[in-house]
C-alpha positions in Angstrom: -2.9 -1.1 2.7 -6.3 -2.6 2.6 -9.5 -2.2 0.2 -12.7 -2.4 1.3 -16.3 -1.3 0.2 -19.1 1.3 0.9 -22.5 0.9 0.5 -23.7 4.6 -0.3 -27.4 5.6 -1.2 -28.2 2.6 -3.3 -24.5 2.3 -4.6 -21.3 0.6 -3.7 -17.8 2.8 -4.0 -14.3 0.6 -3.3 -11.8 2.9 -1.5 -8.4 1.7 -0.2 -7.0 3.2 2.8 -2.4 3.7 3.6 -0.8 5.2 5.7 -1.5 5.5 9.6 -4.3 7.7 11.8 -1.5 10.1 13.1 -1.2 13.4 14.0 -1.5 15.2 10.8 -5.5 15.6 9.1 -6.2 13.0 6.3 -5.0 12.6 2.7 -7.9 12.1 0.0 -7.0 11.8 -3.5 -9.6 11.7 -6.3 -9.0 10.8 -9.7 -10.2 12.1 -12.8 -11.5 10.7 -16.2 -11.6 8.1 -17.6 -9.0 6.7 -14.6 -9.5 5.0 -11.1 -7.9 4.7 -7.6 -4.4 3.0 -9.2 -3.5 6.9 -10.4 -2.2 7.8 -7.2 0.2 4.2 -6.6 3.3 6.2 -6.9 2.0 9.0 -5.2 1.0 7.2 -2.0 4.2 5.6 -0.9 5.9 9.4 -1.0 3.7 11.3 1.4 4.5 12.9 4.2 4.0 9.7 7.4 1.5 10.1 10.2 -1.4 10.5 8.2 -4.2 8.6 7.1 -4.6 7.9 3.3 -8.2 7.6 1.5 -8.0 6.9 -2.5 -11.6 6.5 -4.1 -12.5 5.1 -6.9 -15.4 7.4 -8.3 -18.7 6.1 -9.0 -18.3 4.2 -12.5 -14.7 3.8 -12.5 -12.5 0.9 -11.1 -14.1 -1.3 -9.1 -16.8 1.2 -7.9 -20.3 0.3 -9.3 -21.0 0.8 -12.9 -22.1 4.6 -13.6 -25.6 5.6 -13.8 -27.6 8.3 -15.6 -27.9 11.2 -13.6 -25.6 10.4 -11.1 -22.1 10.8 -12.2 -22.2 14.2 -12.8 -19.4 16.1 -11.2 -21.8 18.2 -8.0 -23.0 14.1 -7.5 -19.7 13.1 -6.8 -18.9 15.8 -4.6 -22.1 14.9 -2.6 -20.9 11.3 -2.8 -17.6 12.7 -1.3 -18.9 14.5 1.9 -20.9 11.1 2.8 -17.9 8.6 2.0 -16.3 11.7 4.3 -19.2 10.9 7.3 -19.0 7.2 6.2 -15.4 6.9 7.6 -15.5 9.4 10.5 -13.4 12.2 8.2 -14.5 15.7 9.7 -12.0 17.2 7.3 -9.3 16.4 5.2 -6.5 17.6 2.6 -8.2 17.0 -0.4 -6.0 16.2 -3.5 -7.8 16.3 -7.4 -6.6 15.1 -10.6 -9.0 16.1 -14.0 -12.4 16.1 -12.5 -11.6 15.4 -9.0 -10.1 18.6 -8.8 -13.4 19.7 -10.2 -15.1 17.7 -7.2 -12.6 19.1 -4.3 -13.0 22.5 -5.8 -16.9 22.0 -5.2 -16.7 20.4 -1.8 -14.0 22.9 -1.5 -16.6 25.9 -2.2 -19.7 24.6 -0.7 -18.5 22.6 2.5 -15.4 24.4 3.3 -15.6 23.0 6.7 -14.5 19.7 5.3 -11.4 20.8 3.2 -8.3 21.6 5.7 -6.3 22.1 2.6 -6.6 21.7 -1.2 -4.0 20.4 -4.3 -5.1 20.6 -7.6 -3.8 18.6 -10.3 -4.3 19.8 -14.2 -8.4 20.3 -12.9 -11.1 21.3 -14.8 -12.1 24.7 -13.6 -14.1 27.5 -14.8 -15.7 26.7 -18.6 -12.4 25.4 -20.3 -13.1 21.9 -20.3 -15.0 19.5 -21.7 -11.7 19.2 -24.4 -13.2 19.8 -28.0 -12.4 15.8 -29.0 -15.3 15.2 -26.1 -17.6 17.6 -27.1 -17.5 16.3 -30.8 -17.6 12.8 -29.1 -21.2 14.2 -27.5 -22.0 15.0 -30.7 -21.9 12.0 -32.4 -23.7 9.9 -29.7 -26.3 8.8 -31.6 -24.0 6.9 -34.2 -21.1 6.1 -31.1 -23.7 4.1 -29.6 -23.5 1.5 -32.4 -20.0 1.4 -33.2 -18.1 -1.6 -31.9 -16.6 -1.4 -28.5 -13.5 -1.9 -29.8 -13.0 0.8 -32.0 -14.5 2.7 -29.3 -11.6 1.6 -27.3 -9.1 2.3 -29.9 -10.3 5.8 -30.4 -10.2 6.9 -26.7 -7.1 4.8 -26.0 -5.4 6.7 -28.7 -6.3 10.4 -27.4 -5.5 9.8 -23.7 -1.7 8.9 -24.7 -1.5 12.3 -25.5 -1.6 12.7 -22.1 1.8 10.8 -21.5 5.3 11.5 -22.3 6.4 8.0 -21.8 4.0 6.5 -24.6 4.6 2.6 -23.0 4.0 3.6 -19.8 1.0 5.4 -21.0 0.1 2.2 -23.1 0.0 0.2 -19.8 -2.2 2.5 -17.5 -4.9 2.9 -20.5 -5.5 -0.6 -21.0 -6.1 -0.8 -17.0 -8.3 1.9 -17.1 -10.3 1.2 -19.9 -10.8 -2.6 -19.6 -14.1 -1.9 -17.6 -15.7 -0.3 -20.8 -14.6 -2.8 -23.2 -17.6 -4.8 -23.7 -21.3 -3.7 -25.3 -22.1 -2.7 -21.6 -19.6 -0.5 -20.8 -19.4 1.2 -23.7 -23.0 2.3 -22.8 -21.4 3.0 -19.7 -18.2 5.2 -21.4 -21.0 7.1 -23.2 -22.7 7.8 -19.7 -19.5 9.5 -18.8 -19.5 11.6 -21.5 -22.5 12.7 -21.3 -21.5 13.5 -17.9 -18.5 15.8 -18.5 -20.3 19.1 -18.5 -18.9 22.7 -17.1 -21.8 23.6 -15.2 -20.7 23.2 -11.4 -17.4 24.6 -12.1 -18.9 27.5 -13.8 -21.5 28.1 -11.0 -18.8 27.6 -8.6 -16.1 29.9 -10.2 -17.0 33.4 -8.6 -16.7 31.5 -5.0 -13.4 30.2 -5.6 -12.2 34.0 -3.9 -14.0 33.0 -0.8 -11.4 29.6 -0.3 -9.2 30.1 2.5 -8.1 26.5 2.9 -3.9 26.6 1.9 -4.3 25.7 -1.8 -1.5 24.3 -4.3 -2.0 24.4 -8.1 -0.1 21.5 -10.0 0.7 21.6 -13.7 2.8 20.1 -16.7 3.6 22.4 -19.8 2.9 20.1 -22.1 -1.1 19.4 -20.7 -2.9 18.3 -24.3 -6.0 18.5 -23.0 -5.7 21.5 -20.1 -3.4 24.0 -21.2 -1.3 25.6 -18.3 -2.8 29.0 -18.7 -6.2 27.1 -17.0 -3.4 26.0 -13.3 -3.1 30.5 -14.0 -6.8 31.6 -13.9 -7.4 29.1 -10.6 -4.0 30.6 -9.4 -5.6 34.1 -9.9 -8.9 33.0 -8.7 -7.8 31.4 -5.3 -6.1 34.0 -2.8 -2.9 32.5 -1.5 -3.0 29.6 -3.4 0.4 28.5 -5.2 1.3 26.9 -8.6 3.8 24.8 -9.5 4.1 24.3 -13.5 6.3 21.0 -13.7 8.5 21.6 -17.1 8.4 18.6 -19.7 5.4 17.4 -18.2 1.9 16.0 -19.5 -1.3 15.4 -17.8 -1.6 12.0 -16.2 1.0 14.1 -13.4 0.6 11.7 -10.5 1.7 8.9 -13.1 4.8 10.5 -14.7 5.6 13.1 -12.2 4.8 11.2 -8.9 8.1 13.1 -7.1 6.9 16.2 -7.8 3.0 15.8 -6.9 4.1 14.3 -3.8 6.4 16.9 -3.0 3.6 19.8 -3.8 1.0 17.7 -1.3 3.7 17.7 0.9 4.3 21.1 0.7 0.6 22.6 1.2 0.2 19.9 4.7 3.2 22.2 5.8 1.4 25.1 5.4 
């Protein structure tokens, strides 16, 4: 497993690469907010062999550049997708989404279907049902978050995304990772970028192509989603001919943390297909 840089239009993505260039198309998985590449470590070592692996860390996450106004909305990273896709010779690939990279593979999905062999989405954004109500009052409050002290930023965030976890110590671990880049006075300028960021509107102008996807499509979900309830993984189900959905019971959101087994079995499952 190596990790390596890309310079991309003026900014510079880290991506690591697994697995090995065999017969079967490549494996991308995207990550959603506020996480990075490190969401999918349990996932990786359970795929299916013989293919090549890409995990991204998304413009303004991990150890990708710091985000910028304007450009880490969720149609920019999709085009920021395609060209890491041109970047490393993909000319298609299983494309795997967590949060808003489901919300970006849905869009590269609908818009350069030549480039999406197959498609797994895990508790995505889709449709209007997201931004989650705590972000949209988080928005609203922008003027005064912007001088409040990083760390009760820090603290505030940290303690809604452990919603997201069943294990609550596990969960403690991962959010420190993923929020150490926004600790400081910079990045919680860069946090607020982000938020500002999180906004339906591709996924909305999207939604009534999401019929025309014929790419074998699975639909991953845990009951116990806080911020994406289940009945979301049913109206992309609906929406997606042939697609399938696996609800996983007892199960949160951060899936590919807590539920590794079964994500990996579902990606697993669609490359068969």
């Amino acid at each position: 497993m190596r990790g390596e840089f890309l310079d991309l239009n003026g900014v510079r993505l880290y991506y690591y690469a697994a697995g090995s260039r065999g017969a079967g198309e490549p494996i991308v998985l995207l990550h959603g907010f506020p996480t990075s590449g490190h969401l999918w470590n349990d996932v990786v070592p359970l795929l299916p062999p013989g293919h090549r692996v890409v995990v991204l860390d998304l413009l303004g996450f991990g150890r990708s550049d710091p985000a910028l106004p304007g450009r880490v909305d969720l149609r920019s990273h999709a085009d920021r997708l395609v060209a890491v896709l041109d970047h490393l010779g993909i000319n298609f690939a299983c494309v795997v989404g967590h949060g808003i990279g489901g919300g970006i593979a849905q869009s590269v999905a609908v818009r350069h279907p030549h480039r999406v062999s197959r498609l797994c989405l895990v508790a995505s954004v889709a449709f209007d049902a997201w931004p989650p109500r705590e972000v949209k009052l988080a928005r609203a409050m922008l003027p005064l978050t912007r001088h409040l002290p990083p760390s009760l930023i820090h603290s505030m965030v940290r303690a809604d995304l452990l919603r997201g976890y069943i294990d609550h110590e596990r969960g403690s671990h991962d959010i420190d990772l993923y929020l150490r880049p926004f600790l400081e006075a910079d990045g919680r300028d860069a946090l607020m970028t982000h938020l500002l960021a999180l906004d339906s509107a591709e996924t909305l102008a999207i939604a009534p192509r999401l019929k025309d996807i014929v790419s074998p499509t699975a639909i991953v979900w845990g009951d116990r989603d806080p911020f994406l309830a289940v009945s979301l993984g049913n109206r992309l189900h609906a929406a997606i001919p042939r697609s399938t959905l696996h609800v996983i019971p007892e199960a949160s959101h951060f899936l590919p943390h807590e539920s590794s087994h079964a994500v990996a079995g579902v990606i697993g499952s669609v490359l068969k297909r």
